[in-house]
PAZAPA-4460 file (N, C-alpha, C; in steps of 0.05 Angstrom, whole numbers, plus 32768, in hexadecimal, padded with zeros to 4 digits):
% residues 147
    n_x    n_y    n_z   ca_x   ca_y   ca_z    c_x    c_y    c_z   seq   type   mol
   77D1   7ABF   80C7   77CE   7AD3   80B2   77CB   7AC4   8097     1      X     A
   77B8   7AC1   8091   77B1   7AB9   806E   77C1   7ACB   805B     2      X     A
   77C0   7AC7   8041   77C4   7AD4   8029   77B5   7AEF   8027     3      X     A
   77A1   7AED   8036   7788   7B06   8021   7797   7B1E   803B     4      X     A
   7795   7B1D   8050   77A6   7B30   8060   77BC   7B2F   805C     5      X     A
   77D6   7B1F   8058   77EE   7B2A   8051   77EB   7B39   8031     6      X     A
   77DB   7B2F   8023   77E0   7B3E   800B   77D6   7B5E   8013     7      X     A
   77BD   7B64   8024   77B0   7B7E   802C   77C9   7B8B   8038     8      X     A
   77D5   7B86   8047   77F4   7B8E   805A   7802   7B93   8048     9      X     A
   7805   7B83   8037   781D   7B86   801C   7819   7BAD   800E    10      X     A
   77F9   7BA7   7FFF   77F0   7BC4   7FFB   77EC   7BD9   800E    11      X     A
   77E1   7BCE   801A   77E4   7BEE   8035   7803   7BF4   8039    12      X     A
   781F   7BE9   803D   7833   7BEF   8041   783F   7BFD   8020    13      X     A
   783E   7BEB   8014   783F   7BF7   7FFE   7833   7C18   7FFA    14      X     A
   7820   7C1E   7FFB   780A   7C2F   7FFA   7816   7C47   8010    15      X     A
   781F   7C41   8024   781F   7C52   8039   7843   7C57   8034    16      X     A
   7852   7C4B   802A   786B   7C52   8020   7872   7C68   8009    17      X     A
   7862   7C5E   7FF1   785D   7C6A   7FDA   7847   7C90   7FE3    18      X     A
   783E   7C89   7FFD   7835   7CA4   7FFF   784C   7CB9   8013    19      X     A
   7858   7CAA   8024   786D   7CAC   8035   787E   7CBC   8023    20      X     A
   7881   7CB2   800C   789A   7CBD   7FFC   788A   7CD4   7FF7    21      X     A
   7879   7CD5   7FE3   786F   7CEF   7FDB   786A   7D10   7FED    22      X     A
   785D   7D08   8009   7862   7D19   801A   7884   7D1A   8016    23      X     A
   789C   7D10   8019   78B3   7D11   801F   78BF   7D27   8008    24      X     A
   78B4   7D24   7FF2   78BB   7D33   7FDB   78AA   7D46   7FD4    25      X     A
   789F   7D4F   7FE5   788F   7D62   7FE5   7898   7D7C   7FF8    26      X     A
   78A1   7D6D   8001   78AF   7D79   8022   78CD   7D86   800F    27      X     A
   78D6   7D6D   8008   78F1   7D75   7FF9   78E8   7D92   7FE5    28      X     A
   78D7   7D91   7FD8   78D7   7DA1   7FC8   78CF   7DC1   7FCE    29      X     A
   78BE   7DBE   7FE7   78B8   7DD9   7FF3   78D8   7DE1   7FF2    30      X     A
   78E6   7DD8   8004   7906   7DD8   800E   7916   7DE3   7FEE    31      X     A
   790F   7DD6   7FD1   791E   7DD5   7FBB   7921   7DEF   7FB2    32      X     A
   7907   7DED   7FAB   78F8   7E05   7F93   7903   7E1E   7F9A    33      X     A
   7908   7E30   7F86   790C   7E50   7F8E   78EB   7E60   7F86    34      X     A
   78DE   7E5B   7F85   78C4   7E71   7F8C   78B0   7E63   7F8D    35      X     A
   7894   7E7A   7F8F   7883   7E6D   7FA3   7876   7E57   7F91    36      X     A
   786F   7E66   7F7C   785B   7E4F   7F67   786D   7E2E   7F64    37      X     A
   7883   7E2F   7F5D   7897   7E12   7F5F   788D   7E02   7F78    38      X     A
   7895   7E15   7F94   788D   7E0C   7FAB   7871   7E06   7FB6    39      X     A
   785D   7E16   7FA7   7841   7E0A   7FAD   7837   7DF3   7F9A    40      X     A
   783E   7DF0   7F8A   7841   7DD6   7F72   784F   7DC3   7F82    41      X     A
   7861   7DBF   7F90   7873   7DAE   7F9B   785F   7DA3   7FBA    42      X     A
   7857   7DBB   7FCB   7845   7DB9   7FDF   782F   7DAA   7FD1    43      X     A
   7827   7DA9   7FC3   7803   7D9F   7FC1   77FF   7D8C   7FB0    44      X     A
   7813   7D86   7F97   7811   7D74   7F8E   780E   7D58   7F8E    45      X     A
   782B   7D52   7F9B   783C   7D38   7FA7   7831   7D38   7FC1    46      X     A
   7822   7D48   7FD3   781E   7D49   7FE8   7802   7D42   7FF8    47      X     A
   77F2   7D49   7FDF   77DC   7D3C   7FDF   77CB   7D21   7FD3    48      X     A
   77DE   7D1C   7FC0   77DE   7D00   7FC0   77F2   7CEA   7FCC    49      X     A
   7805   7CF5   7FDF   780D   7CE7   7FF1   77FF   7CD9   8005    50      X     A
   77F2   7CF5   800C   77D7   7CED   8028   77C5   7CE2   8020    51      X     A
   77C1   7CE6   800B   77A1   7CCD   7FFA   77B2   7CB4   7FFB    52      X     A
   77C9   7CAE   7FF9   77DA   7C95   7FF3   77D2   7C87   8012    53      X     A
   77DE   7C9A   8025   77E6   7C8E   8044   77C8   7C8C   8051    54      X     A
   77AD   7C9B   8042   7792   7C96   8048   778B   7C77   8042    55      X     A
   7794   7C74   802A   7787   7C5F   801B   7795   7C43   8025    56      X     A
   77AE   7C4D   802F   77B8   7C31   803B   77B7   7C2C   8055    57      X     A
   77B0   7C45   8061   77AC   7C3B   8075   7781   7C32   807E    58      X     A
   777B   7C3D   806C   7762   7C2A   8074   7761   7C14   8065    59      X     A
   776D   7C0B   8056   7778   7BF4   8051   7783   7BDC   8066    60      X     A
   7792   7BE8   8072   77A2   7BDA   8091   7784   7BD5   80A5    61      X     A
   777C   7BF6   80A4   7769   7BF0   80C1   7751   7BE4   80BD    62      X     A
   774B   7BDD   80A4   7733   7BD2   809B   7710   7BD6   80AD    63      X     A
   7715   7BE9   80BA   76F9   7BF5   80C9   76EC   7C02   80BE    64      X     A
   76D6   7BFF   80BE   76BD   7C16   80B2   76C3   7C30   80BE    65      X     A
   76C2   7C36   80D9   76C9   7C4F   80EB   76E1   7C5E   80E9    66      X     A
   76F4   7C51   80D3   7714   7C5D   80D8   7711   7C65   80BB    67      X     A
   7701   7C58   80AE   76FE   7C55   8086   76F8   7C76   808B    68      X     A
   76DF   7C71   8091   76CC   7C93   8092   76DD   7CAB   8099    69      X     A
   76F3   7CA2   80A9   76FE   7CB5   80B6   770E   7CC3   80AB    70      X     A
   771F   7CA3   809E   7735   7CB3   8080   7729   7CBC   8074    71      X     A
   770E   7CB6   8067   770B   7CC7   804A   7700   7CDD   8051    72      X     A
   76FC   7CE4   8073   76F5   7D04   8071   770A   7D11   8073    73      X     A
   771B   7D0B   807B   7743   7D13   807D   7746   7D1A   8060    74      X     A
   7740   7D0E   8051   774B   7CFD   8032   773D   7D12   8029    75      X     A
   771C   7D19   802B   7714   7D35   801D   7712   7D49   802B    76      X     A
   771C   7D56   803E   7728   7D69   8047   7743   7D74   8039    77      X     A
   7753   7D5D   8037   7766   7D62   8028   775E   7D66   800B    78      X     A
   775C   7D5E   7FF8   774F   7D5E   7FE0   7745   7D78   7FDC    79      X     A
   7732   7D83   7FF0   771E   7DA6   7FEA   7736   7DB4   7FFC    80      X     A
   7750   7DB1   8009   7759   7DCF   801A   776D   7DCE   800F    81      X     A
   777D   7DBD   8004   77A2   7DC1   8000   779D   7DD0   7FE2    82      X     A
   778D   7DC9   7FC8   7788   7DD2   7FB0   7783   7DF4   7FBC    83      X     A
   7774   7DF9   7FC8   7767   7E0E   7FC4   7776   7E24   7FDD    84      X     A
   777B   7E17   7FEE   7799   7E2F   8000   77B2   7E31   7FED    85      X     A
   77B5   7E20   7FD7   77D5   7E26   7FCA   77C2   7E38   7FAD    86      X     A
   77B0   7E39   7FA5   77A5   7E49   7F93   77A4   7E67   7FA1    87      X     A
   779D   7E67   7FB6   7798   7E82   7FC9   77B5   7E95   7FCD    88      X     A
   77C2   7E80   7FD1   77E3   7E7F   7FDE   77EB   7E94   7FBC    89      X     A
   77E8   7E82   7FAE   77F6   7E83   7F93   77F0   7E9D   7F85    90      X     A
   77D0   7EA9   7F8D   77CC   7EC6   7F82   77CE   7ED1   7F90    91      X     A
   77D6   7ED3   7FAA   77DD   7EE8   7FBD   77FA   7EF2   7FB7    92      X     A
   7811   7ED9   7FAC   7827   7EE2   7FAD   7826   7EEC   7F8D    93      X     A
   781E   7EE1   7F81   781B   7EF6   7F69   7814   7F0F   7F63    94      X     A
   77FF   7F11   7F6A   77FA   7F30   7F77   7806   7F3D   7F84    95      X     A
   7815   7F3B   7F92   782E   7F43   7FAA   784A   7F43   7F92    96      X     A
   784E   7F36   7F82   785F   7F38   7F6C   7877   7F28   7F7B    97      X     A
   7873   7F15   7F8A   7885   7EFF   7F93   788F   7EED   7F83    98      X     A
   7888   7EE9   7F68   7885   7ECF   7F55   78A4   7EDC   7F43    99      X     A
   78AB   7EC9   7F3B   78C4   7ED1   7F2C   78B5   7ECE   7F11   100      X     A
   78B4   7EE1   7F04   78A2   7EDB   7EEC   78B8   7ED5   7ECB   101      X     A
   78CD   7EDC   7ED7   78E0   7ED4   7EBB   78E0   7EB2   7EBA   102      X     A
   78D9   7EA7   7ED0   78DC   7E86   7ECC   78C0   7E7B   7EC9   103      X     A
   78AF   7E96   7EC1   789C   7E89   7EB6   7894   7E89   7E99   104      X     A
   7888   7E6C   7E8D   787A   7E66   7E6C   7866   7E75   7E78   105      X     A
   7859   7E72   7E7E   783E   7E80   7E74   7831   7E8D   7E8C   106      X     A
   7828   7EAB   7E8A   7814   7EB9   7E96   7804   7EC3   7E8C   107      X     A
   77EF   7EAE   7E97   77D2   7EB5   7E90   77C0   7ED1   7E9C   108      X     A
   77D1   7EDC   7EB4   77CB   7EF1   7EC6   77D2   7F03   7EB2   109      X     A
   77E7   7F08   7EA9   77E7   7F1E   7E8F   77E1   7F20   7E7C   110      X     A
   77E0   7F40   7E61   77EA   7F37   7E48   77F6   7F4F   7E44   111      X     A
   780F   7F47   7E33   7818   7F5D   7E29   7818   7F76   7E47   112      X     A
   781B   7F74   7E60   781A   7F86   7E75   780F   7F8A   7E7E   113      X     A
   77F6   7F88   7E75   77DB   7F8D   7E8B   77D3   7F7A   7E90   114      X     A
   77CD   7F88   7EA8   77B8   7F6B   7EBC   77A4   7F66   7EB6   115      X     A
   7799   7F4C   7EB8   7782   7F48   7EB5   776A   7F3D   7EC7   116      X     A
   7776   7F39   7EDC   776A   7F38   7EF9   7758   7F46   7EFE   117      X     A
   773B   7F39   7F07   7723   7F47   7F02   772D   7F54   7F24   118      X     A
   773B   7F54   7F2F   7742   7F63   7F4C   774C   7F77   7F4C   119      X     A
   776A   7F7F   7F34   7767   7F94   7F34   7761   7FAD   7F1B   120      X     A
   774B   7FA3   7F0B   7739   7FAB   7EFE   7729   7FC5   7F0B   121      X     A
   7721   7FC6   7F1A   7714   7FDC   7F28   7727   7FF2   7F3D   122      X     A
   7741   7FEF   7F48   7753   7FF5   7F52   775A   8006   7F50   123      X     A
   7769   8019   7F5B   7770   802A   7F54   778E   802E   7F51   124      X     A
   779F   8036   7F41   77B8   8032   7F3A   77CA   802D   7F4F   125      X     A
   77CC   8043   7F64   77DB   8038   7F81   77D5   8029   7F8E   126      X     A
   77BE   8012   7F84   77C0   7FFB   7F9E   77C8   7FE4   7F93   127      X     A
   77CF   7FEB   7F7B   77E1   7FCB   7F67   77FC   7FCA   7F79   128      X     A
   7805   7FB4   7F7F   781D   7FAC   7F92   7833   7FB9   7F78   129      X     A
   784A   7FBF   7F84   785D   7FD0   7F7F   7872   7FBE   7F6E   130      X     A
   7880   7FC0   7F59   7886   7FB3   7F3D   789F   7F9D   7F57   131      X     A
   78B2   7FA8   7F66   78C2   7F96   7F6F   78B7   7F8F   7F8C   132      X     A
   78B6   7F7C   7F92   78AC   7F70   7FAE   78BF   7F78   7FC8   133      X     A
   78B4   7F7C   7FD5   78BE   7F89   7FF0   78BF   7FA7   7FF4   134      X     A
   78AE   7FB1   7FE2   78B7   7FD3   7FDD   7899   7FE4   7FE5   135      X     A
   787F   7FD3   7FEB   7864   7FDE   7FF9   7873   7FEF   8009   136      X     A
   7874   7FDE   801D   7877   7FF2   803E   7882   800D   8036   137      X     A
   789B   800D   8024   78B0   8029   801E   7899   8037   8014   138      X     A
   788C   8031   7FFA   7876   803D   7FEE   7860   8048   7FFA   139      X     A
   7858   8037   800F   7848   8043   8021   784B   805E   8030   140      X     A
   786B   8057   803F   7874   8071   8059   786E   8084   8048   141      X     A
   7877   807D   8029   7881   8099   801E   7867   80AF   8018   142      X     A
   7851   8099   800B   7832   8099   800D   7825   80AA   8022   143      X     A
   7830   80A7   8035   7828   80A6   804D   7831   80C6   805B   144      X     A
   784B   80C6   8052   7856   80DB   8059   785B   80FD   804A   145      X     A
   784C   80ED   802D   784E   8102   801E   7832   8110   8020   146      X     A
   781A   8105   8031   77FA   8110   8037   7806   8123   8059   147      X     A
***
């Protein structure tokens, strides 16, 4: 083993440690956080540049053309799905009124009370999710029961 491969071994372990962790604290943080936005911030952040970390070192290690190609379609898969399922994630539970909004600086979804959501702009007043979460279904029977 020469220098130019132990030093490549050096960075790939390095590389695949330093991503090791990030998945690890990413994990931790799903587990930490009390709501969803904390926890989708914690999911996608640390978590996706973990796997770009453990991509990059490990085609580093495997040094193949055929394994290279392979990570970086792994590598942008990740890159276009984890951003855009925790953005999906993130307005569904908002809408649903899951979000603790007193621990939030800033909402850009509001002003002053009203929504501004080009979704429910056209809507009609009873299909806005119900001010405390878990209270649809009740709203519904009653909806339901009072036709």
């Amino acid at each position: 083993m020469n220098e130019l491969e132990m030093a490549r071994d050096v960075v790939a372990v390095v590389l695949l440690l330093l991503g090791a962790f990030l998945c690890l604290t990413a994990g931790l943080g799903l587990l930490r956080f009390p709501d969803v936005l904390t926890r989708m911030h914690a999911g996608t952040k640390p978590q996706v540049l973990g796997v770009l970390l453990v991509m990059v070192g490990a085609a580093i290690r495997l040094q193949g053309w055929s394994a290279t190609w392979m990570l970086l379609l792994v590598a942008a898969f990740q890159l276009l799905t984890a951003p855009v399922s925790a953005h999906m994630i993130s307005r569904v539970a908002y809408r649903r009124r899951h979000v603790r909004r007193d621990r939030m600086l800033v909402d850009e979804l509001t002003t002053g009370g009203a929504v501004r959501d080009r979704v429910y702009q056209g809507d009609e007043p009873a299909d806005a999710p119900p001010e405390q979460p878990g209270t649809a279904l009740e709203e519904s029977r009653r909806r339901d029961g009072a036709r």
